[in-house]
Biotite code that builds the C-alpha atoms (Angstrom):
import biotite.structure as struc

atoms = struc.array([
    struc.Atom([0.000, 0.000, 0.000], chain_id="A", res_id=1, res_name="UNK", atom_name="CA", element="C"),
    struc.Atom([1.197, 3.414, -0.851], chain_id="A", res_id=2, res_name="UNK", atom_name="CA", element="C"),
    struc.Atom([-0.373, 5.215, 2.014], chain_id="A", res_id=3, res_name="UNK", atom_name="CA", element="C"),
    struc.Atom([0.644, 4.507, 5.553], chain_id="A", res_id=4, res_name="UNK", atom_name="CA", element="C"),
    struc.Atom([-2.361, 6.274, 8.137], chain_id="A", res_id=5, res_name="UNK", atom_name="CA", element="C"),
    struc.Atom([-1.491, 8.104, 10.584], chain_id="A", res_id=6, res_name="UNK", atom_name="CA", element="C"),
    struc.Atom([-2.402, 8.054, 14.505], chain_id="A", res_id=7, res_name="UNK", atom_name="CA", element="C"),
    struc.Atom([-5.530, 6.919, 14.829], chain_id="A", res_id=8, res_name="UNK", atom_name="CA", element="C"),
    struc.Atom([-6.349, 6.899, 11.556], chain_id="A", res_id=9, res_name="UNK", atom_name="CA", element="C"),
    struc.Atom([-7.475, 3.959, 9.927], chain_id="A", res_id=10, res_name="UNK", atom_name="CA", element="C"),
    struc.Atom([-7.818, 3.251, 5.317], chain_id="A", res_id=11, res_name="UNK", atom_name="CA", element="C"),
    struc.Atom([-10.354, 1.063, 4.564], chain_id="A", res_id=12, res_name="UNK", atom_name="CA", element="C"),
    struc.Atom([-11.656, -0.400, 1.202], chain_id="A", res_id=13, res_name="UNK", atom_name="CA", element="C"),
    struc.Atom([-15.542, -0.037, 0.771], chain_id="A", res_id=14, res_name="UNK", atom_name="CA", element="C"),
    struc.Atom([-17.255, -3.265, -0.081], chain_id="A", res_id=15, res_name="UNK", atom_name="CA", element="C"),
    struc.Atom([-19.793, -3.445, -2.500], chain_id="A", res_id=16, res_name="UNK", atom_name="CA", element="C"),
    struc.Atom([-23.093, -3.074, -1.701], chain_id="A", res_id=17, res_name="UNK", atom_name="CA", element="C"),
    struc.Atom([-25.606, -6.155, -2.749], chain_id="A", res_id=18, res_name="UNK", atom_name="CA", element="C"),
    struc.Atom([-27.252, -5.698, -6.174], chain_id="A", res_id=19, res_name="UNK", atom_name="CA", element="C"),
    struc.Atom([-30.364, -8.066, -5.371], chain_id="A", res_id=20, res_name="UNK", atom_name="CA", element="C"),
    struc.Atom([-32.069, -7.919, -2.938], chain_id="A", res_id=21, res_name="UNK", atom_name="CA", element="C"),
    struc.Atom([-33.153, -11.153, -0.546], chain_id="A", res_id=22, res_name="UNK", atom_name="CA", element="C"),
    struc.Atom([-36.654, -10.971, -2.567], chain_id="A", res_id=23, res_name="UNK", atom_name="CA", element="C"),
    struc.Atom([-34.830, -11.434, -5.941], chain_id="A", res_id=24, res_name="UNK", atom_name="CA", element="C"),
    struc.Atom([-35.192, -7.535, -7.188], chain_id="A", res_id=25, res_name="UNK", atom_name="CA", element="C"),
    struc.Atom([-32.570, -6.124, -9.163], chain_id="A", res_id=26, res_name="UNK", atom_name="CA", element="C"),
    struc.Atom([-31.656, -2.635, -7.919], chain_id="A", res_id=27, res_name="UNK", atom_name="CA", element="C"),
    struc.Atom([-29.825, -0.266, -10.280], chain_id="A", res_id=28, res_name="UNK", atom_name="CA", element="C"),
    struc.Atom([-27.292, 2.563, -9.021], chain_id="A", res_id=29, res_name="UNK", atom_name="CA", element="C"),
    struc.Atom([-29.152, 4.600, -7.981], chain_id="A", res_id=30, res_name="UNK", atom_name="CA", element="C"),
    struc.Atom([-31.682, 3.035, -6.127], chain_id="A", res_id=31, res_name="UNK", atom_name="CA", element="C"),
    struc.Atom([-28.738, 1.303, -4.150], chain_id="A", res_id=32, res_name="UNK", atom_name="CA", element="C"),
    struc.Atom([-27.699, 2.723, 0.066], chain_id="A", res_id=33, res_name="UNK", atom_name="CA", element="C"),
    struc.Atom([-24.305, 3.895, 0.317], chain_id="A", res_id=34, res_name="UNK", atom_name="CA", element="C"),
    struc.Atom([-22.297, 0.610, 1.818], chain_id="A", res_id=35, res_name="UNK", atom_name="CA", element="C"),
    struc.Atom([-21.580, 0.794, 5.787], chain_id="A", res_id=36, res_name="UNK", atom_name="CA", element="C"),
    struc.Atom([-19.207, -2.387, 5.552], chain_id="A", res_id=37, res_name="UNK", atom_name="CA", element="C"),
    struc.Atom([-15.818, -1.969, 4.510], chain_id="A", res_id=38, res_name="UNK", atom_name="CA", element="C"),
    struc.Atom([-12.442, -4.247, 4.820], chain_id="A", res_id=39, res_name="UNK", atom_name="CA", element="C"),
    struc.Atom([-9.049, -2.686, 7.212], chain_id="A", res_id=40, res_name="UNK", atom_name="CA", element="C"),
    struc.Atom([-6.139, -2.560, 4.257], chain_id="A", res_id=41, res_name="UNK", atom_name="CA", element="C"),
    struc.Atom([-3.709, -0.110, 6.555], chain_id="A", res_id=42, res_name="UNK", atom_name="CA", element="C"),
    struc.Atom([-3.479, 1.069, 10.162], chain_id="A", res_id=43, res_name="UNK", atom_name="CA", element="C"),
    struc.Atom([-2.003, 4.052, 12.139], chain_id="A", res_id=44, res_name="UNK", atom_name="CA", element="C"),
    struc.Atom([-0.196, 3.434, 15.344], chain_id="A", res_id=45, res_name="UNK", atom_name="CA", element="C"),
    struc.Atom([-2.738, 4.809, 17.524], chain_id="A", res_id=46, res_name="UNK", atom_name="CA", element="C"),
    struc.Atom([-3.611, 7.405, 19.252], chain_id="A", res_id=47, res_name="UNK", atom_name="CA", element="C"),
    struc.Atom([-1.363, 9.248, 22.470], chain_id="A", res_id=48, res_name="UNK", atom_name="CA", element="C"),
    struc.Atom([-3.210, 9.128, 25.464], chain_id="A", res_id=49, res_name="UNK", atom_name="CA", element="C"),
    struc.Atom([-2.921, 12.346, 28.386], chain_id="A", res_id=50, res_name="UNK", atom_name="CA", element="C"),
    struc.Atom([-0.081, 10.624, 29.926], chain_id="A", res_id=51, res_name="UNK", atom_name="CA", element="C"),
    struc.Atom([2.041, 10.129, 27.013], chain_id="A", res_id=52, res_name="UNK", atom_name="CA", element="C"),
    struc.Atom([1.259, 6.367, 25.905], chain_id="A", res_id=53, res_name="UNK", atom_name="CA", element="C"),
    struc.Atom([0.451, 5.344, 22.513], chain_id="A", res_id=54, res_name="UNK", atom_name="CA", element="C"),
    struc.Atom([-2.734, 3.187, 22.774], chain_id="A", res_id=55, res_name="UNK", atom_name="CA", element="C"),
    struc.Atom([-2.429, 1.163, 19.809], chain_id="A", res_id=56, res_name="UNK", atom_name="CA", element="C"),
    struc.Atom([-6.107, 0.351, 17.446], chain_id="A", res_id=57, res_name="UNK", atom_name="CA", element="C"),
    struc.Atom([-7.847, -2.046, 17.839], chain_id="A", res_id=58, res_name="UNK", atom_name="CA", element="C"),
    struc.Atom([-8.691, -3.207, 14.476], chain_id="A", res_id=59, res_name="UNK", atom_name="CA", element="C"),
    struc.Atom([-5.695, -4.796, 12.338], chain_id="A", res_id=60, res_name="UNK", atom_name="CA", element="C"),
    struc.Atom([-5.317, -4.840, 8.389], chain_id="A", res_id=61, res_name="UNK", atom_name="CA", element="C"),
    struc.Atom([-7.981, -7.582, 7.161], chain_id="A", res_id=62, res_name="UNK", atom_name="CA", element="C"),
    struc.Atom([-10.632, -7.108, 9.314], chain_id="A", res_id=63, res_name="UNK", atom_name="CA", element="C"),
    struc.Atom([-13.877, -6.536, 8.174], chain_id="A", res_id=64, res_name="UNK", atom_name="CA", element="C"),
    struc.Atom([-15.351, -3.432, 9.528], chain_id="A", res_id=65, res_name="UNK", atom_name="CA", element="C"),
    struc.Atom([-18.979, -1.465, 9.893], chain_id="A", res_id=66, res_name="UNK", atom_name="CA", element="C"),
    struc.Atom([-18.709, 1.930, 10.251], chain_id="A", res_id=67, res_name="UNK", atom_name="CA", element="C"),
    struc.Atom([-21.122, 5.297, 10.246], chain_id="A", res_id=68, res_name="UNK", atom_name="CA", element="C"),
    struc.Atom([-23.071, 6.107, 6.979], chain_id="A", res_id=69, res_name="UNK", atom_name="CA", element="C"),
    struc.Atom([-21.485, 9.641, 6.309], chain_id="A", res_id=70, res_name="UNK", atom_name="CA", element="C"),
    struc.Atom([-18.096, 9.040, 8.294], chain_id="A", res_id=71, res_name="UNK", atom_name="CA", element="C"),
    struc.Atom([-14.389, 9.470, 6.615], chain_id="A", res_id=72, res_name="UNK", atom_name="CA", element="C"),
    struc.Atom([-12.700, 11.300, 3.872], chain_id="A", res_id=73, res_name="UNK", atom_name="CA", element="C"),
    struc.Atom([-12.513, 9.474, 0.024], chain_id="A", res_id=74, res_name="UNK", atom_name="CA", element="C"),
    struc.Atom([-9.328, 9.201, -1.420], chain_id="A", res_id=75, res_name="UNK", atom_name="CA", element="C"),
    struc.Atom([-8.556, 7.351, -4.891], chain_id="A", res_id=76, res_name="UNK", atom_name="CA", element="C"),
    struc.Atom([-5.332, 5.553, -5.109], chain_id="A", res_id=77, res_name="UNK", atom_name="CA", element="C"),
    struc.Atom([-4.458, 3.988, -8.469], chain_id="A", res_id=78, res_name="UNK", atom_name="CA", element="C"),
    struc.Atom([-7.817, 3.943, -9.319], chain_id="A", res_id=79, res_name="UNK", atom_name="CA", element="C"),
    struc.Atom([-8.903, 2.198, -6.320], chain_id="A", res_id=80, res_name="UNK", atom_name="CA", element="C"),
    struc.Atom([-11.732, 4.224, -4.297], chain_id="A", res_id=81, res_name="UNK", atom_name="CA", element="C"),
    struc.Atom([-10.725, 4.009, -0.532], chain_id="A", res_id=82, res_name="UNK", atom_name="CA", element="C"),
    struc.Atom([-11.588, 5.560, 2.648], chain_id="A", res_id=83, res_name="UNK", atom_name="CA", element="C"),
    struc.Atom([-9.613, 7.380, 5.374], chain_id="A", res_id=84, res_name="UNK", atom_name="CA", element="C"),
    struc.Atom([-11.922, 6.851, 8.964], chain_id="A", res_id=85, res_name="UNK", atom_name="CA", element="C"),
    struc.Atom([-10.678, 8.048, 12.256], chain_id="A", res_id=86, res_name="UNK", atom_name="CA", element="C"),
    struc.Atom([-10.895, 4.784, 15.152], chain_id="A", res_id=87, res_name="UNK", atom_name="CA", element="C"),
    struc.Atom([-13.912, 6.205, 16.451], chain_id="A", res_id=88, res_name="UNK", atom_name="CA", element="C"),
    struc.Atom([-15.872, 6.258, 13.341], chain_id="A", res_id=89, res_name="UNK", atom_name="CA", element="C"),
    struc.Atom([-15.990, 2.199, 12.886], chain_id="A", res_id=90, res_name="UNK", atom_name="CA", element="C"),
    struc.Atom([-18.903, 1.079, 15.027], chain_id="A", res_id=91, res_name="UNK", atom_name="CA", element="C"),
    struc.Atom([-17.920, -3.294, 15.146], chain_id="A", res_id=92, res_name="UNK", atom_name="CA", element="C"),
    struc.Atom([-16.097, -5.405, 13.945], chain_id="A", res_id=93, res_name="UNK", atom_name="CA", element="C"),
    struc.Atom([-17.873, -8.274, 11.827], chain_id="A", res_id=94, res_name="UNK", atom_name="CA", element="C"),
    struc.Atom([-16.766, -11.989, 12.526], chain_id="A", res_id=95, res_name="UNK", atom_name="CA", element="C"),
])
């Protein structure tokens, strides 16, 4: 990866939200929610607490993340779309 995060900071790629739905209906573009589920491709080293300490994330690169509909900055890198989300934006971790 060409970008390396930094403190707290956390790039994540965007999956793809489903283009049928459970009922078998195609949905086109725009009809479609902006995705909330996204995969951890490159991690700060955390954030600095008040005394000095670096408290490291707690997501690590390959995790599968949900975070907040309207959270993060885009970025495009080699024509990939990512997203730049501080730690406190992702909401859970999906297992």
């Amino acid at each position: 990866m060409k970008i390396h995060p930094l403190a707290d900071r956390i790039v994540v790629k965007v999956l793809e939200a489903e283009e049928v739905t459970k009922g078998g209906i195609v949905l086109p573009d725009t009809a479609k929610e902006k995705p909330q589920e996204a995969e951890v491709v490159a991690v700060g080293k955390g954030r600095v607490s008040d005394e000095g300490k670096v408290i490291a994330p707690e997501v690590k690169v390959g995790d599968k993340v949900l975070f907040g509909k309207y959270s993060g900055t885009e970025i495009k890198i080699d024509a990939e779309d990512y997203l730049i989300l501080k730690e406190d934006d992702i909401l859970a971790i999906v297992k």
